[in-house]
C-alpha positions as CSV (number, residue, x, y, z in Angstrom):
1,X,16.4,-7.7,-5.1
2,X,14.4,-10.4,-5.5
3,X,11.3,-11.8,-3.4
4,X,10.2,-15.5,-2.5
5,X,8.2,-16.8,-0.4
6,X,7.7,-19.6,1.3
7,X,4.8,-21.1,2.9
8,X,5.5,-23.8,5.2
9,X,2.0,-25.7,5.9
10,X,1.7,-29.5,5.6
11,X,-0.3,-32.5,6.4
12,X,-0.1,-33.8,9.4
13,X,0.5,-37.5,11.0
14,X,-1.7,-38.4,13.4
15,X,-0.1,-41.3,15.1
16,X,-2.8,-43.3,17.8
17,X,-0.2,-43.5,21.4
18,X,-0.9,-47.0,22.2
19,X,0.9,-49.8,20.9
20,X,-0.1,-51.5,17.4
21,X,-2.5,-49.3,16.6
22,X,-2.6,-48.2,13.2
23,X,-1.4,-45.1,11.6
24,X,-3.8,-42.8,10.0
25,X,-2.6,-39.9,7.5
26,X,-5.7,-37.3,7.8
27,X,-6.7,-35.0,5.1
28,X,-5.0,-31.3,4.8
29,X,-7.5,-29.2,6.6
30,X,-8.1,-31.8,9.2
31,X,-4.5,-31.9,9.8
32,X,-4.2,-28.1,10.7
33,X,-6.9,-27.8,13.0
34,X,-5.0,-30.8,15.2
35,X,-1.5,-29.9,14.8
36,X,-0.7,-27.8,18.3
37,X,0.8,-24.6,16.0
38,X,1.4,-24.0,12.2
39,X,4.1,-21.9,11.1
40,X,4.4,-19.5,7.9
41,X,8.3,-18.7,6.9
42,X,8.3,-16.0,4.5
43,X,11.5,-14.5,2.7
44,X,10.2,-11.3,1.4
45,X,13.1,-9.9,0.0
46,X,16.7,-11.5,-0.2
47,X,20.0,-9.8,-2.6
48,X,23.7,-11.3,-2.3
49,X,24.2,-11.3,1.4
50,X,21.2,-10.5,3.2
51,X,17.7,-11.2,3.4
52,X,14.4,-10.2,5.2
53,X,12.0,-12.0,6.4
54,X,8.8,-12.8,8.2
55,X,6.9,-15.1,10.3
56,X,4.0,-16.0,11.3
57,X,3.2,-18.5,13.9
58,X,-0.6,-19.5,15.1
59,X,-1.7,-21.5,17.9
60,X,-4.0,-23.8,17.8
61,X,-3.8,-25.6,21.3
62,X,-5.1,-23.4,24.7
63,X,-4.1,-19.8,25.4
64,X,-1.0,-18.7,26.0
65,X,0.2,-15.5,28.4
66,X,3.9,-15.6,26.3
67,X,5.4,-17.7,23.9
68,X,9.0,-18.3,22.2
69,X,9.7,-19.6,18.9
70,X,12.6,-21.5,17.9
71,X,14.5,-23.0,14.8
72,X,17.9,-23.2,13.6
73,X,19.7,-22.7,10.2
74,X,21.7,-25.1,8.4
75,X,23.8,-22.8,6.7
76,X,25.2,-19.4,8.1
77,X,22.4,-17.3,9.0
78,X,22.8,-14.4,11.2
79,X,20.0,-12.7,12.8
80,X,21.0,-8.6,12.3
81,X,17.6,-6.9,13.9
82,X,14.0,-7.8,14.1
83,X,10.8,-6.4,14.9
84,X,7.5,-7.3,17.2
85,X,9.9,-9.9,18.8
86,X,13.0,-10.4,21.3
87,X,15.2,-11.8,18.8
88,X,18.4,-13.7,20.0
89,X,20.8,-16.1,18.3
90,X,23.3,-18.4,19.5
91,X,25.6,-20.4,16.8
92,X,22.9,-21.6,14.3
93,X,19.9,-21.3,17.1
94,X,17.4,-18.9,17.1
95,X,15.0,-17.6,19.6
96,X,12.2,-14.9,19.2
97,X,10.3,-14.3,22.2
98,X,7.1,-12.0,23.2
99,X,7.5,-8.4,23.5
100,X,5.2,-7.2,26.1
101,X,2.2,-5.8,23.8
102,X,2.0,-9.0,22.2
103,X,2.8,-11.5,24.9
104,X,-1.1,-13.0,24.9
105,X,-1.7,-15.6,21.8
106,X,-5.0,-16.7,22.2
107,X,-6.2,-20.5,21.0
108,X,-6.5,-19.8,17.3
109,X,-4.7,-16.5,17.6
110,X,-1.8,-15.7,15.0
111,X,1.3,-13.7,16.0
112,X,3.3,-12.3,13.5
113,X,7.5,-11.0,13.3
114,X,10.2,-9.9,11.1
115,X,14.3,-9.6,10.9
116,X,16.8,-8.7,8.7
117,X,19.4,-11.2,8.1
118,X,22.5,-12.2,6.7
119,X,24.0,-14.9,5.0
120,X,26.5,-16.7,2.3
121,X,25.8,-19.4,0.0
122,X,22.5,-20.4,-0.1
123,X,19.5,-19.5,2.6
124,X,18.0,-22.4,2.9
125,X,14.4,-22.2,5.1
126,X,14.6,-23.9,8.5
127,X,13.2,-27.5,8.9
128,X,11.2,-27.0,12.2
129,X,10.4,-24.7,14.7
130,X,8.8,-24.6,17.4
131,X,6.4,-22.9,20.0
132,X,6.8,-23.3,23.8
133,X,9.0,-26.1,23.1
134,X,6.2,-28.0,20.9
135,X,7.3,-28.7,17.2
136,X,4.5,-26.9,14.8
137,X,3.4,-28.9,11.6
138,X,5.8,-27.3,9.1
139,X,7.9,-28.4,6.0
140,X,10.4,-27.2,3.6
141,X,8.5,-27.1,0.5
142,X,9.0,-24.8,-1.6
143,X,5.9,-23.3,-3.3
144,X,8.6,-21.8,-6.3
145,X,9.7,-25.0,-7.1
146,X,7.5,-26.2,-10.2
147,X,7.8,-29.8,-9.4
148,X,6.2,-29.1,-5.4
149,X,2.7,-30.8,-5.7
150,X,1.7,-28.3,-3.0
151,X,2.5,-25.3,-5.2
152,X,-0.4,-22.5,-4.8
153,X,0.6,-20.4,-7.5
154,X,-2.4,-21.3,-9.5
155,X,-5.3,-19.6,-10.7
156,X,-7.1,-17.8,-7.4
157,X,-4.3,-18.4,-4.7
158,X,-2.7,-15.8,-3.2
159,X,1.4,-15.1,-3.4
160,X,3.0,-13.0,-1.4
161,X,3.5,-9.8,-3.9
162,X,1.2,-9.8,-6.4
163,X,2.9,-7.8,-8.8
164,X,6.0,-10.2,-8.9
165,X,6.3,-12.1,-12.6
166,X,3.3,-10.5,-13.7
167,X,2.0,-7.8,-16.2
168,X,-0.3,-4.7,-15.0
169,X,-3.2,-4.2,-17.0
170,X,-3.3,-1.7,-19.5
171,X,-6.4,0.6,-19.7
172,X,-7.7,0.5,-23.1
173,X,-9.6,4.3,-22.3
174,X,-6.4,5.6,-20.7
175,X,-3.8,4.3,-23.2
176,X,-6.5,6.0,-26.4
177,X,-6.4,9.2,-24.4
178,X,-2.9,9.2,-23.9
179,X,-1.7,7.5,-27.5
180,X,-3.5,10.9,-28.9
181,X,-1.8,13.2,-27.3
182,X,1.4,14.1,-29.3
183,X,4.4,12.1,-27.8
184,X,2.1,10.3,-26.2
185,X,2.6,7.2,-27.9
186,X,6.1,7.0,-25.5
187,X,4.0,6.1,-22.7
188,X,0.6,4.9,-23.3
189,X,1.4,1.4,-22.7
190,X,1.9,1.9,-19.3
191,X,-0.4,0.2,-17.0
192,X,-2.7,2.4,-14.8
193,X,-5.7,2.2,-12.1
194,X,-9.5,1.9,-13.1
195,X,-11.2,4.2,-10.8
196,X,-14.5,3.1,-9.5
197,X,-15.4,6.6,-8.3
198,X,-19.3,6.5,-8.3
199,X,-21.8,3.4,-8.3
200,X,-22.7,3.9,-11.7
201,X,-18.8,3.7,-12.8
202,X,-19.2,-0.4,-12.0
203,X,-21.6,-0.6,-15.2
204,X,-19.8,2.1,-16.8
205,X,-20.4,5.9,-17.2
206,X,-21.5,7.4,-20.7
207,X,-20.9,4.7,-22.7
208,X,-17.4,4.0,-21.1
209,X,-16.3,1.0,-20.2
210,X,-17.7,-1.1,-16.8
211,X,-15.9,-3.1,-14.3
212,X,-16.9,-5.9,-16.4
213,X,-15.8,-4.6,-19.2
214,X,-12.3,-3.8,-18.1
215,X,-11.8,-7.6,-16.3
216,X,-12.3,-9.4,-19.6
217,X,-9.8,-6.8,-21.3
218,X,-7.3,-7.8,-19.1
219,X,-8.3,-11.4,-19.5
220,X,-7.3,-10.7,-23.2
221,X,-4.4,-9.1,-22.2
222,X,-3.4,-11.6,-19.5
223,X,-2.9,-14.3,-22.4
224,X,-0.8,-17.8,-20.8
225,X,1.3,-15.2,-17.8
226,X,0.2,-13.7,-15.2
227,X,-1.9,-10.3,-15.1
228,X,-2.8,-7.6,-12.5
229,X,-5.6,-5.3,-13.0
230,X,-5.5,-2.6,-10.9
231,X,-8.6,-1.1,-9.6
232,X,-8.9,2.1,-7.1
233,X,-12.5,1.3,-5.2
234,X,-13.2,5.4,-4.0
235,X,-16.9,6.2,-3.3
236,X,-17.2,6.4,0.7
237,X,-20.2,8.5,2.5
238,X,-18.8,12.0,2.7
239,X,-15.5,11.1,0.8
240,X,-12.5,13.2,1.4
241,X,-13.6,15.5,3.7
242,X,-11.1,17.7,3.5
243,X,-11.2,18.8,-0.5
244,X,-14.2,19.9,-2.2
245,X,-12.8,19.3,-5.7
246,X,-12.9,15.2,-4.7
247,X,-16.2,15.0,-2.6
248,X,-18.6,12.0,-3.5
249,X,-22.1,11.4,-4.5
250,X,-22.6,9.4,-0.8
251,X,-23.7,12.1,2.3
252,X,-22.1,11.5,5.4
253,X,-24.9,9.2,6.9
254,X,-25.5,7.0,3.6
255,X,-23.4,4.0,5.0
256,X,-25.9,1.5,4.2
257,X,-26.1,2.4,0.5
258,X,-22.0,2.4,0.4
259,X,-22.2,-1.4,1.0
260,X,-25.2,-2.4,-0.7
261,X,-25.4,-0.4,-3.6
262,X,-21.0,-0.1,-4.3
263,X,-19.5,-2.8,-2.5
264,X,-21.3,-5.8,-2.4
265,X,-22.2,-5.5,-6.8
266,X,-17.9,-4.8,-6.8
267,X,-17.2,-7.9,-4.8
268,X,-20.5,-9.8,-6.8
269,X,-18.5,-8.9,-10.1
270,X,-14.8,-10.0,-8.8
271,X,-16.2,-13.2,-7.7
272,X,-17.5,-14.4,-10.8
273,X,-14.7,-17.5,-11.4
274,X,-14.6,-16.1,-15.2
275,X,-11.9,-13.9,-13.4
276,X,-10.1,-15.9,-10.9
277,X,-7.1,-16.0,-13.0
278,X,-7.0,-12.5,-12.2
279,X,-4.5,-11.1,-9.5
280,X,-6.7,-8.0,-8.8
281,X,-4.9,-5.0,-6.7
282,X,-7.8,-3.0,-4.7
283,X,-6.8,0.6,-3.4
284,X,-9.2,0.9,-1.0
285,X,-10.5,4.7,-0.8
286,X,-7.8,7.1,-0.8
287,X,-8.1,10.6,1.2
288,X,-10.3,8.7,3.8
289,X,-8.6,7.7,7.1
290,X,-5.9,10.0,6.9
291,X,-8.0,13.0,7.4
292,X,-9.4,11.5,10.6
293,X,-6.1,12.0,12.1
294,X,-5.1,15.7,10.7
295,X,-8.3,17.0,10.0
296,X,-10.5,17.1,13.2
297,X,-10.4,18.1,16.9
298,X,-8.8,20.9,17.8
299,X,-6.4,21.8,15.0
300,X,-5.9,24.6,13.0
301,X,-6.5,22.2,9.6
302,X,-9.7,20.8,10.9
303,X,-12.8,21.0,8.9
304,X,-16.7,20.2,10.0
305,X,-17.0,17.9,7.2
306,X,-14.0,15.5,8.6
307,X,-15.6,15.9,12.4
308,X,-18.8,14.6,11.4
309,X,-17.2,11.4,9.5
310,X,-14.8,10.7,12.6
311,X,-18.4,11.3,15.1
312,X,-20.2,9.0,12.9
313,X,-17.5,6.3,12.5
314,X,-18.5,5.8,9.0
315,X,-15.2,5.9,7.4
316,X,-13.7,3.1,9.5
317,X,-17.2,0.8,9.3
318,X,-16.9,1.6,5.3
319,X,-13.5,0.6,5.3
320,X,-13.9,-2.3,7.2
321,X,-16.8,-3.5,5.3
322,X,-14.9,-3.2,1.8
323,X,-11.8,-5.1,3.2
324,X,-14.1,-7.6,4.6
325,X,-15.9,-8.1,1.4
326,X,-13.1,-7.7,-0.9
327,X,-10.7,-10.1,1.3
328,X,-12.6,-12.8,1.3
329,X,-12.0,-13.5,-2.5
330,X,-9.3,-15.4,-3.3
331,X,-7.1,-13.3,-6.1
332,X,-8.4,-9.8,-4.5
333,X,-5.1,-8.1,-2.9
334,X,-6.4,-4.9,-0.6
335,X,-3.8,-1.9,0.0
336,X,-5.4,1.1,2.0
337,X,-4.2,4.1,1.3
338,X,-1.9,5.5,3.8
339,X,-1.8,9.0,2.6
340,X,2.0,10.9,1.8
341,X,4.8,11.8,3.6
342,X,3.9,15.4,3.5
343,X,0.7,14.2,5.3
344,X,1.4,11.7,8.1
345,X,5.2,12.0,8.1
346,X,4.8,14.4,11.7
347,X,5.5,12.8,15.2
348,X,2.0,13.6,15.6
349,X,0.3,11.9,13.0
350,X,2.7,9.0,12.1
351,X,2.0,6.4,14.9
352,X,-1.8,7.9,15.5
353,X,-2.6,6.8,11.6
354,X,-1.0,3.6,11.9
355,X,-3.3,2.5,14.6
356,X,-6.1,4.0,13.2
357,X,-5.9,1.9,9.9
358,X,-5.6,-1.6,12.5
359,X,-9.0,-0.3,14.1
360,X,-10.2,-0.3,10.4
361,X,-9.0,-3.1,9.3
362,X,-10.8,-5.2,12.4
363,X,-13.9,-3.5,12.2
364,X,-17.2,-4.4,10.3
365,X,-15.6,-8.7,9.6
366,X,-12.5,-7.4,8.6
367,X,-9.1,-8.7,9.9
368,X,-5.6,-7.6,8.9
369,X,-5.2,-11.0,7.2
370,X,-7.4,-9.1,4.4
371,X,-4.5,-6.7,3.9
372,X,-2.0,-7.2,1.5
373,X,-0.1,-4.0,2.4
374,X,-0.7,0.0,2.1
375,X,-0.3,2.8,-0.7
376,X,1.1,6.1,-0.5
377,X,1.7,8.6,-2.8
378,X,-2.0,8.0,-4.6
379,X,-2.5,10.8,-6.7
380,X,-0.2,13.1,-5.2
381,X,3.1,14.7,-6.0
382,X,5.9,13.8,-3.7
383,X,9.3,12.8,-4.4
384,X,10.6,9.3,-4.5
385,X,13.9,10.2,-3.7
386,X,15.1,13.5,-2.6
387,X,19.2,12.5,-3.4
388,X,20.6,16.5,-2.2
389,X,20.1,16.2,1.1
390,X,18.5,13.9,4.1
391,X,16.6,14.8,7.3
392,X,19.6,14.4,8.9
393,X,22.0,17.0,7.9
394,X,22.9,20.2,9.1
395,X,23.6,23.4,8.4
396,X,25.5,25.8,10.2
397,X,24.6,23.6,13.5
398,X,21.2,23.8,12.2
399,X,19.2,20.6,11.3
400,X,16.8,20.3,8.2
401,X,13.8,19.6,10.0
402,X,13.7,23.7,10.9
403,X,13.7,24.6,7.3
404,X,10.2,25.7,6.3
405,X,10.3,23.1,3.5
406,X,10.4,20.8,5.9
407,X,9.1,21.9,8.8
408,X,10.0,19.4,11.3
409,X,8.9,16.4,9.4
410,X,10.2,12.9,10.0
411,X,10.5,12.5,6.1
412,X,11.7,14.3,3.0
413,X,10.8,11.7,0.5
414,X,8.5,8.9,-0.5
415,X,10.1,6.0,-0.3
416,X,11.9,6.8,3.3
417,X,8.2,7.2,4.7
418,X,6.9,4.4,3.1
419,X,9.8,2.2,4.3
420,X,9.1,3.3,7.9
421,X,6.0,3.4,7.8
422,X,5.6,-0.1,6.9
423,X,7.4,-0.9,10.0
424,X,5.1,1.0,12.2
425,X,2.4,-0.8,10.7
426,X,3.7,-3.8,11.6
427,X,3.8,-2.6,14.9
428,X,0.4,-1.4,15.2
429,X,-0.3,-5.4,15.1
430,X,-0.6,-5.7,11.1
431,X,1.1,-8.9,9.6
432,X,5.1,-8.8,8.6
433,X,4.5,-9.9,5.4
434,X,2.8,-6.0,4.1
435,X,3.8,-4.9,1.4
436,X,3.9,-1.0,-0.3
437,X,2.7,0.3,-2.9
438,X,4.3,4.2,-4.3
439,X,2.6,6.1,-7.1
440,X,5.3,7.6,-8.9
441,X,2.7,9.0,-11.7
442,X,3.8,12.3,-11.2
443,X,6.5,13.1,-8.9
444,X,9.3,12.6,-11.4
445,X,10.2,16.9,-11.1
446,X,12.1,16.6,-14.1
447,X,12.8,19.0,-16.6
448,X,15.2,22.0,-16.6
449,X,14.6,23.0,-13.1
450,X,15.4,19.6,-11.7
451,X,18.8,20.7,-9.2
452,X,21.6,18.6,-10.4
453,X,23.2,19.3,-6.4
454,X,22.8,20.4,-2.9
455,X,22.0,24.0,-2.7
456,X,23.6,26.8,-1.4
457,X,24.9,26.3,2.9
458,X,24.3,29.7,3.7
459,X,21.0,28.6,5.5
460,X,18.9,25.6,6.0
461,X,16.5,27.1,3.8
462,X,18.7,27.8,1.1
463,X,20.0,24.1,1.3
464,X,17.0,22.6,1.1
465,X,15.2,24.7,-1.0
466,X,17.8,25.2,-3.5
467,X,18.5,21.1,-4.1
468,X,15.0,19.2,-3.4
469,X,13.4,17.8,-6.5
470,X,10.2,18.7,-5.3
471,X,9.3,21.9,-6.9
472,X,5.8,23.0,-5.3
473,X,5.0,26.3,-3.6
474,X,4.4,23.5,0.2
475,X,4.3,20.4,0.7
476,X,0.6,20.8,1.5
477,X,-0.7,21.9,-2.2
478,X,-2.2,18.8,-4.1
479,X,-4.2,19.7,-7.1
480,X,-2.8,19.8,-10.8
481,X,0.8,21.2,-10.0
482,X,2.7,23.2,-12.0
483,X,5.9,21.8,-13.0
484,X,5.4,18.3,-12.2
485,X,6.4,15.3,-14.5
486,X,5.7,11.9,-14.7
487,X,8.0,9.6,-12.4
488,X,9.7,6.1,-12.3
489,X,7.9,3.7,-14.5
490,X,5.7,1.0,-12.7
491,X,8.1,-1.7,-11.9
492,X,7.6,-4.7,-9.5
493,X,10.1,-5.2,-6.0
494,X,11.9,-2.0,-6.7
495,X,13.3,-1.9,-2.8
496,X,12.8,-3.2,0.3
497,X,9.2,-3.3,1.4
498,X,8.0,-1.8,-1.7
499,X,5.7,-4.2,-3.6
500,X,5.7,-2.2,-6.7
501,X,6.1,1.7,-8.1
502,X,2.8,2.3,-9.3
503,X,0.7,4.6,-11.5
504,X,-2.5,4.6,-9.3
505,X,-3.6,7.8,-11.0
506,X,-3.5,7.7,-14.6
507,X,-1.6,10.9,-15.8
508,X,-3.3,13.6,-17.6
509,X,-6.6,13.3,-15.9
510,X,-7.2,16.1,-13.7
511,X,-7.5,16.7,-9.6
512,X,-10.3,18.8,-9.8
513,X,-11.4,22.1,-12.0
514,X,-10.0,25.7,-11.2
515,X,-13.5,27.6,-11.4
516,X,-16.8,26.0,-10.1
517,X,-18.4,23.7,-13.1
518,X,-21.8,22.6,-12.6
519,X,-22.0,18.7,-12.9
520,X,-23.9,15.5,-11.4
521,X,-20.7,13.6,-11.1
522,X,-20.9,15.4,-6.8
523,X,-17.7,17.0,-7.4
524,X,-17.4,20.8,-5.9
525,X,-15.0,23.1,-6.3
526,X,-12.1,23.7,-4.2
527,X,-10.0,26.9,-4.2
528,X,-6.7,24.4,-4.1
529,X,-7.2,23.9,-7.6
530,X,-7.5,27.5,-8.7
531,X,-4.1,28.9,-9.3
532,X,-5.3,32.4,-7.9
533,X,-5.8,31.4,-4.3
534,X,-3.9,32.5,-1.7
535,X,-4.0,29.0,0.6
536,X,-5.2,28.2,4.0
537,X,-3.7,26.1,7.2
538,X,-3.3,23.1,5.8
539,X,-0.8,24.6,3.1
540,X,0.6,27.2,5.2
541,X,-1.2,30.2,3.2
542,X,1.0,29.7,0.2
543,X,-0.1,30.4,-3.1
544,X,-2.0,26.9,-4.6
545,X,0.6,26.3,-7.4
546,X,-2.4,25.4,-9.5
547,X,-2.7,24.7,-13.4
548,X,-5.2,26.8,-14.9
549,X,-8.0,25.8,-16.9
550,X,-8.2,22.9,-15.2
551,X,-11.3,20.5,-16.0
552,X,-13.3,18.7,-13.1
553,X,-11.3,15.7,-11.5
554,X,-10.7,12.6,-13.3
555,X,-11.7,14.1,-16.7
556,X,-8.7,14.2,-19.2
557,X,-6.6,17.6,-18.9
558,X,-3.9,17.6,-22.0
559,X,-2.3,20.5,-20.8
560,X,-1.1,18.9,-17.6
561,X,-0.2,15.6,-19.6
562,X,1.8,17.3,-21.9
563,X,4.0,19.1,-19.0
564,X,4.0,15.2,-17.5
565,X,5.9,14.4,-20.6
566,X,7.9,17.4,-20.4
567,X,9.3,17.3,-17.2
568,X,9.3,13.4,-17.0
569,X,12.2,11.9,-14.9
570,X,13.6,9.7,-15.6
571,X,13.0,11.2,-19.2
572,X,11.1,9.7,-21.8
């Protein structure tokens, strides 16, 4: 599928009402703060007969209490569904109106919608629209057309998916470690994140290479095309509270220190012009918000740890602050993490996270306009695809969602979840135009015991059990797992709503160490990664599924990249 966009923002007339006065063409900026409403059309993804798309209207004339947009196609667009708008269509005119949570569009205020639609021939972009009746300053430029004057393509503007016509930024550490493995060759030109996991890692840890360091790399690498570098920003006060093995240098309380002494010298660095060439991709601090949700209050899984971040707020102000910081540079794309399916794929977690991350995202100077979209998967082990069976068969009368595998989840695979939940985001009041990100590092589950077919019907646990890719002991275990493999290779616009497949964590460096080894890094040891350990509530006291001899997290483990390689799919 491929995926346009198109920004439709243009100078504006200004035309004096009395007779023979004359006519005065104001500059750009000047022009949008008088035109009553601006409109952004955005095609995000479009293949042979459909399209989808999003839209973005703002306001700039006095409050509103509801509002309707309106346009018409040219050619033979149909409307098919839509989203965070009453969407109707008669002949070639189209009306999207408030729903009721969003009916109030302040002066200033932005309102944001999406559809599906479909076509024949060509999709051309509507020539006007209009709110209450009033025709927005729009035009059909085309910012993919290399002869538009208006194109913002160029160094330090943002496009729509960052990943699209661009290379990914190959770590020159990762790609030595991995080139010396043998076989390793096969895949140590894949691009992977940078992990700025501690404030000294932004100047560089032991001689290793700094943030610096890695930014003019890729500005060798980037050469005339385009280049993303890829940079996962994890160092929160009292970071994943939940798992011992990834715990942080910052205590609960230090948020002050988070945005002086990590944040603001990362944003100082990405600011420098040298780099504004640079599309950089920010994962902004995995294993954080998603444990405010499952992890406190009453439940069984809650910890003390995760209490104390959600009484002290701290993980929201800290994500805030970093999307605030980071957003405000031009060629920065955020994408919070947004956890796994086998996380926040339950009724009562799905629609609770998704609000959570909007109170994050307008907290501490943020908005959601500093969100380019969300990633799941990061650093964890769940299946793309799971092709033998769907959440909604049966067996014997029996749906899947009773099997224990499942255990009433929404979801059985990655990309289903993150489709979804990219909708529900949207409805939580983040923009249309989000996109996903999936780590597919290692959740390929290839190898000889990859099932080639549904399993056996003689229960829904022998059905599901005996044809899902995903090999692990529950859904719930997370560190170093046996018979895992590397998965699809990063690729940009792989599906609808999916920015890119990514490899966030770089495969072969470990989750965390399966005994207790002293270190200064703040990394603990957590019984998850010992391959001896019986479980607890969060993995339904099932054995760990642990590799042994595990090193502490993020240092290089061979014997987990080699079975990577091993069990690859699809294979190397």
């Amino acid at each position: 599928m491929s995926r346009t966009r198109t920004a439709l923002l243009t100078s504006l007339a200004l035309i004096a009402a009395s007779a023979g006065t004359a006519v005065a063409v104001v500059p750009s900026d000047t022009a949008l703060a008088a035109a009553p409403c601006t409109v952004d059309y955005t095609v995000q993804n479009q293949w042979d007969t459909g399209f989808t798309a999003a839209v973005t209207v703002t306001n700039n004339s006095s409050a509103k209490s509801s509002w309707a947009v309106k346009w018409s196609y040219a050619g033979n667009q149909k409307v098919t569904s839509g989203w965070n708008a009453k969407i109707t269509q008669s002949g070639t005119a189209v009306t999207a109106a408030n729903e009721t949570y969003n009916a109030t569009l302040g002066a200033g205020g932005s309102v944001s919608f999406g559809f599906n639609g479909s076509y024949s021939g060509t999709n051309a972009v509507p020539a006007t629209f209009t709110l209450d009746g009033v025709t927005c300053n729009v035009d059909s430029t085309d910012p993919t057309d290399p002869t538009d004057p208006t194109d913002p393509s160029g160094p330090g503007a943002k496009v729509d998916n960052p990943y699209s016509g661009a290379k990914v930024y190959v770590n020159p550490e990762w790609s030595a470690k991995a080139a010396a493995e043998p076989g390793g060759s096969r895949v140590s030109n894949q691009p992977t994140g940078v992990w700025l996991d501690r404030i000294a890692a932004i100047d560089g840890v032991n001689g290793g290479m700094g943030l610096r360091d890695h930014l003019d790399a890729a500005l060798q690498q980037k050469g005339s095309g385009e280049e993303v570098v890829q940079l996962v920003v994890y160092d929160l006060p009292g970071r994943d509270c939940a798992a011992l093995a990834s715990n942080g240098e910052l205590g609960p309380t230090e948020i002050d220190k988070y945005k002086t002494q990590f944040i603001d010298p990362i944003a100082a660095i990405l600011s420098d012009s040298k780099y504004s060439s640079l599309r950089i991709v920010t994962t902004i601090e995995i294993d954080s918000l998603p444990n405010l949700v499952t992890n406190t209050g009453g439940r069984a899984t809650a910890t003390p740890q995760c209490d104390t971040m959600l009484a002290n707020g701290n993980y929201v102000k800290g994500v805030g602050y970093a999307l605030a910081k980071l957003g405000a540079i031009p060629n920065v794309y955020n994408y919070i993490d947004a956890g796994h399916h086998g996380w926040l794929g339950w009724d009562d977690n799905f629609a609770p996270s998704a609000t959570l991350f909007h109170q994050a995202a307008t907290s501490e100077g943020a908005t959601v306009d500093d969100v380019q979209g969300f990633i799941t998967n990061t650093a964890n082990y769940s299946a793309l695809k799971e092709n033998n069976f769907t959440v909604n068969d049966t067996v014997n009368g029996t749906t899947v969602r009773q099997s224990k595998w499942v255990d009433w989840n929404r979801y059985v695979d990655e990309l289903s979840y993150a489709q979804a939940f990219r909708t529900q985001l949207v409805s939580a009041g983040f923009n249309s135009s989000i996109g996903m990100l999936i780590d597919t590092s290692r959740n390929g589950w290839g190898g000889s015991a990859r099932p080639t077919g549904p399993g056996a019907t003689t229960s829904v646990d022998t059905y599901v059990d005996g044809g899902r890719y995903d090999r692990r002991i529950h859904i719930g275990n997370w560190c170093n797992q046996s018979g895992a493999g590397l998965g699809e290779r990063p690729q940009a616009a792989p599906a609808a709503g999916i920015d890119a497949y990514v490899w966030m964590k770089p495969p072969g460096e470990s989750d965390g160490s399966s005994t207790a080894i002293a270190n200064d890094e703040g990394k603990g040891f957590d019984r998850m990664c010992d391959p001896t350990y019986t479980g607890n509530a969060r993995n339904g006291n099932s054995m760990s599924g642990a590799l042994a001899n595990a090193p502490l997290s993020g240092h290089w483990f061979s014997a987990q990249f080699q079975q990577l390689m091993t069990n690859a799919y699809p294979p190397l």
